[in-house]
C-alpha positions in Angstrom: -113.9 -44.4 136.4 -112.0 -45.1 133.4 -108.7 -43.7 134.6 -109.3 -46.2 137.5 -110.0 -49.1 135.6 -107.2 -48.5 133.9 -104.5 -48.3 136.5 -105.8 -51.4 138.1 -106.4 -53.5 135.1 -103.1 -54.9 134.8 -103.0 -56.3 138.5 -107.0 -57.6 137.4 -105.7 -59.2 133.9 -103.1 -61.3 135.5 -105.7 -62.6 138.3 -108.1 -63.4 135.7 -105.4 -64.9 132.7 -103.5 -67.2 135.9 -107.3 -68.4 136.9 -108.1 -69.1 133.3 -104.5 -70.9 132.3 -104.0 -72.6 135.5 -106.8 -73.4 138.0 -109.9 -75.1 135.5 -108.6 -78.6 136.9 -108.8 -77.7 140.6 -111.5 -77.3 143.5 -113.0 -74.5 144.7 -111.1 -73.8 147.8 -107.9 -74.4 146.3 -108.5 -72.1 143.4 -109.4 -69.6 146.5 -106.1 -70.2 148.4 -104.1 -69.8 145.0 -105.6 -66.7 144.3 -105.2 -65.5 147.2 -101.6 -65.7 147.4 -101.7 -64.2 143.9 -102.6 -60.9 145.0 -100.6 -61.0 148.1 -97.9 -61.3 145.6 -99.6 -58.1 143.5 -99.1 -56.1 146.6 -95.5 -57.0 147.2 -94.4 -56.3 143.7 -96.5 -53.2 143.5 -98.6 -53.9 141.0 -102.1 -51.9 140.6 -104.9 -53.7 141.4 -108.3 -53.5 142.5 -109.2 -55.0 146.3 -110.2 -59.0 146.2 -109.5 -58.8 142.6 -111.0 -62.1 140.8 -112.4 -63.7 137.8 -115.8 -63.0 138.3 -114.9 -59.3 139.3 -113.3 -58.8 136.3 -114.6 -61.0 133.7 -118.1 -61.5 134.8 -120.6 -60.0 132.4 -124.3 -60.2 134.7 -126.5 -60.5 131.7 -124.1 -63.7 130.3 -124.5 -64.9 133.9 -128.2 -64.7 134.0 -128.2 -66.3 130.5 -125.9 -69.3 131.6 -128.0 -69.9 134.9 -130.9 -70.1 132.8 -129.5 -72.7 131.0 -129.2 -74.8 133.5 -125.7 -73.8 135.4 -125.2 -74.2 139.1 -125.0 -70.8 140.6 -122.5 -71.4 143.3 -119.5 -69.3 142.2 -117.2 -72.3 141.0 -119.6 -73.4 138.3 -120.1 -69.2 137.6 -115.7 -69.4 137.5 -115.9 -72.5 135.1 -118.4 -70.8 132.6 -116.3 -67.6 132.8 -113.4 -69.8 131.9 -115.4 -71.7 129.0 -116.2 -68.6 127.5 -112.6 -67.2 127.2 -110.8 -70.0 126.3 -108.0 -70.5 123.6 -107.9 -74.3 123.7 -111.0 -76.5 124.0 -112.5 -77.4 127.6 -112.6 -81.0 128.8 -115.0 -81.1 131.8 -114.8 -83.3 134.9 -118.1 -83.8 135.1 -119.5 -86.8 136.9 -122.8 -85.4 138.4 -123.3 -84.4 134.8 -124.0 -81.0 135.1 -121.9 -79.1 132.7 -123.0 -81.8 130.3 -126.6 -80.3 130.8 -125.6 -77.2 130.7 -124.0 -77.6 127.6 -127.0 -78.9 125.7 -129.1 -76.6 126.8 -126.8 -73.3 126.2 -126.2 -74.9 122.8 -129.8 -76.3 121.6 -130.2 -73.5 119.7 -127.1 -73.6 117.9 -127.7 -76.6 116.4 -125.7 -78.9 118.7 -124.2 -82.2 117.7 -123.7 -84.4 120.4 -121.5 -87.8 120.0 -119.3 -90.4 122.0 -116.1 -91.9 121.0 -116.6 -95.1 119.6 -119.6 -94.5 117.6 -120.2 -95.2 114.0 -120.7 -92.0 112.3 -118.0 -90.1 115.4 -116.0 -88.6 112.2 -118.6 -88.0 109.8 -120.4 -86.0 112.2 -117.2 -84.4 113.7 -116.5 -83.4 110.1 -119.9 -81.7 109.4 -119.8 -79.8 111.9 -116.4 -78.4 111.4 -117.4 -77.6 107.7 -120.4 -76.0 108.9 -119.8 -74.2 111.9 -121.9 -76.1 114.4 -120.9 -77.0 118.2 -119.8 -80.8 119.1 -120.2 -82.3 122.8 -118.4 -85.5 123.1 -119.4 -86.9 125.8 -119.0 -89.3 128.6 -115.1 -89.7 127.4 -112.6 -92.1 129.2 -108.7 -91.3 129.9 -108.0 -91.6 125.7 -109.4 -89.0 122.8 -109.7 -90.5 119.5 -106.5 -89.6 117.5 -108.8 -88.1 114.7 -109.3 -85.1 117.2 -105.5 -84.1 117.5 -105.3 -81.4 114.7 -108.6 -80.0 115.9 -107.4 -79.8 119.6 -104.4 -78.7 117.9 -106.2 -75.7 116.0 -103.9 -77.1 112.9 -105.6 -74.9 110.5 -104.4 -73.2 107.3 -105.0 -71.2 104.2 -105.6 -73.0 100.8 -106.6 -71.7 97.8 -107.5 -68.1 100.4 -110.0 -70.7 102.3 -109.1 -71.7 106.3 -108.8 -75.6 106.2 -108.1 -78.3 108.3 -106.7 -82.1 107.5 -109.0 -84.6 109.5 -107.3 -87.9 108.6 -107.4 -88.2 105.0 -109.8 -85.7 104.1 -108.7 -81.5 103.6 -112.4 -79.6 104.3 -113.1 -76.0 105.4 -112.8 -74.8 108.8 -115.9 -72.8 110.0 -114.7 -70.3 112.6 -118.3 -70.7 114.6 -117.3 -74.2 115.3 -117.1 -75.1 118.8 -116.2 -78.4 120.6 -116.9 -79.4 124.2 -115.9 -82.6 126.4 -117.0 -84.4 129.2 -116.2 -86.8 131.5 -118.0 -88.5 134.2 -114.7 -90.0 135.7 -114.3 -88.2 139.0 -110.3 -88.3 139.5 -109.3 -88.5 135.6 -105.5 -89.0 135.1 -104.3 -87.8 131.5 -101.3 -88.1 129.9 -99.2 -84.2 129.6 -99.8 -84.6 126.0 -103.2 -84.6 126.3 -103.7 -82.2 129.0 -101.5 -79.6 127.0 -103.9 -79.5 124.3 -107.3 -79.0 126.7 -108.2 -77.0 129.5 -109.4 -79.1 132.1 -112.1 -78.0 134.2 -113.3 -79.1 137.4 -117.4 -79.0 137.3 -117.7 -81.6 140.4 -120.4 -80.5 142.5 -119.5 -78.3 145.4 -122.0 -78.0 148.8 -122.7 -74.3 148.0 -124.3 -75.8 144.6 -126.0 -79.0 145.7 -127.4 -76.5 148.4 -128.7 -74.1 145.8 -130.2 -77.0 144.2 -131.9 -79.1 146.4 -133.5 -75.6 147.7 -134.9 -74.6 144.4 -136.5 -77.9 144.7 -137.8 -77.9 147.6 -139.1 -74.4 147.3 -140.7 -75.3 143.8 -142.9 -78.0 145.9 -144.0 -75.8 148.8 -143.8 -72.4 147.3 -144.5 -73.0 143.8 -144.9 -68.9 143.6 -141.8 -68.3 145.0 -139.6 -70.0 142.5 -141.5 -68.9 139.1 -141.3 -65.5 140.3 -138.2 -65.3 141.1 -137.6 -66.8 137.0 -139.4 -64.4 135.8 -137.5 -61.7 137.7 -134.0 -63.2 136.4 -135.6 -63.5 132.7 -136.4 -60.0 133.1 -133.7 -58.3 134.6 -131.5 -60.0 131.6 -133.6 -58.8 128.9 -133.3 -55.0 130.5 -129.7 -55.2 130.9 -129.3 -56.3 127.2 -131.4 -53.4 126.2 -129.4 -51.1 128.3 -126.0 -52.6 127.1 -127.4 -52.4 123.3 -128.9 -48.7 124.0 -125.2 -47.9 125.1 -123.4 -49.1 121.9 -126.0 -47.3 120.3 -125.2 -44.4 121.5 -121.1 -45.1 120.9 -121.6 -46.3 117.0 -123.8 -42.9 116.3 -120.8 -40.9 118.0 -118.1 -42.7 116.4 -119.5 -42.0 113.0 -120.8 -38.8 113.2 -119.7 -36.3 110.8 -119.1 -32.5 111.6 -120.1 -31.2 115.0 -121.9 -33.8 117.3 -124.7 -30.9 117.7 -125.4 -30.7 114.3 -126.3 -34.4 114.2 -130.2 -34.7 114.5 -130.1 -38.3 114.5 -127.8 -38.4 117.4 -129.0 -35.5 119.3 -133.1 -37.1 119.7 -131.1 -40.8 120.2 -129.1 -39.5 123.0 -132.7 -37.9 124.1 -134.6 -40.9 123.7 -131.5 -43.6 125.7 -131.4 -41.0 128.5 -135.1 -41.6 129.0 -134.8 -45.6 128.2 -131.9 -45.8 130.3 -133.2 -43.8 133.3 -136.3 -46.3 132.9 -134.8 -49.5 132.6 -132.1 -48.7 135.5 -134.8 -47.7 137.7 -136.5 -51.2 136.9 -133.5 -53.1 137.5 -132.6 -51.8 140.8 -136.7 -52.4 141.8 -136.3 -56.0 140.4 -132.9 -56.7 141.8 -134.2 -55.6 145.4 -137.3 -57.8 145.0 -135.0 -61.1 143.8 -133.1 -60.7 147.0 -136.6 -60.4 149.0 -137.3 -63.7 147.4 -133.8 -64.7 148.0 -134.5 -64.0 152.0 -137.8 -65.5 151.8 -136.5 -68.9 150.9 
């Protein structure tokens, strides 16, 4: 499995870094229709690559999924594509976002993070921009228009640099440390935004407009929480509880890697190792075997909706 992975991840990277550089801004059938000729072009130039290679083939991680859902994201595969793409970015995303969902997203996969959330225009905009740069908290600006504030250019610029051994950044005037858990979203609710190269150089636009496969996701998750109240907390429960197995699994695994890569002598002679190994056998086999009996009953609800 590893050998195969390997021989096909090139063809997979470039899929993945061309969606993630290049397609944010667009729709979901365009992004399709781009990627499509993509791989066409992977075949022609001979490059290894797995069949209907895409970005949520090869950089979708199920348990983040889960999480993000949870929080609110659509799960048509656009919006899945668009968190995907949030969560490997270099440069900061600005959201098109006039139904407001990734702006509700945001809040809610943030709240616990201690999110700041601002406009342009308002009266304590820097100071608060400031603290949390210092501090390491996340930002949403929100409801922007087709300007940024010029006091975000070195920040959407990443202009840091070392003084005195600390990371800093120069916000107007003022020279304060840069916390490298700071994060900064953007929305805005203008449907067809036009912005200047400048600007769009410095963000990675991303399209979050509601698609039909969404709204249809939606407005059924409604309608079954009216009629079927049962249905729809079930199936929550199911998708809280298939994530928190997952994450045990995943953890049991590094587990299992960090007591290998540090073990001294002969594996065998390692007690520690050799009941862990014992014990995540036995966990695994468990939680695997729970997954696959949850899994099946979430598509039973699925069907029954």
């Amino acid at each position: 499995a590893v050998v195969s992975t390997q021989s096909t991840g090139v063809g997979d990277a470039i899929i993945s870094a061309g969606t993630i550089a290049f397609l944010g801004a667009f729709t979901s059938s365009y992004r399709q229709s781009l990627v499509k000729e993509w791989q066409q072009q992977l075949v022609v130039l001979n490059i290894p690559h797995t069949s209907q290679c895409n970005i949520l083939n090869t950089l979708g991680d199920p348990i983040k999924i889960r999480n993000w859902t949870l929080a609110s994201l659509p799960s048509d595969p656009l919006s899945i594509e668009n968190g995907i793409i949030v969560s490997n970015l270099r440069r900061w995303p600005l959201m098109i976002d006039p139904q407001g969902q990734a702006n509700k997203w945001i809040k809610r996969l943030e709240k616990d993070s201690g999110l700041e959330v601002i406009r342009q225009g308002s009266s304590d905009f820097s100071r608060t921009l400031e603290n949390a740069v210092r501090f390491g908290r996340p930002v949403l600006i929100e409801n922007v228009g087709e300007e940024l504030e010029s006091v975000l250019e070195p920040i959407l610029a990443k202009q840091t640099f070392k003084q005195n051994g600390n990371l800093v950044i120069r916000l107007g005037d003022n020279v304060i440390p840069y916390h490298t858990d700071f994060r900064l979203y953007i929305t805005t609710k203008l449907p067809n935004p036009h912005y200047k190269p400048e600007t769009s150089t410095k963000v990675t636009l991303l399209n979050f407009t509601l698609t039909q496969e969404g709204l249809t996701d939606q407005l059924l998750g409604l309608v079954v929480s009216k009629e079927r109240k049962d249905l729809e907390d079930e199936k929550n429960q199911l998708v809280q509880s298939n994530a928190a197995m997952k994450q045990q699994l995943q953890e049991t695994e590094e587990r299992i890697l960090f007591l290998l890569s540090n073990s001294q002598g002969s594996p065998l002679d390692d007690e520690e190792l050799i009941n862990t190994l014992g014990e995540s056998k036995q966990t695994s086999e468990v939680i695997k075997n729970k997954v696959t009996e949850s899994e099946q009953n979430e598509k039973n609800i699925d069907a029954t909706r």
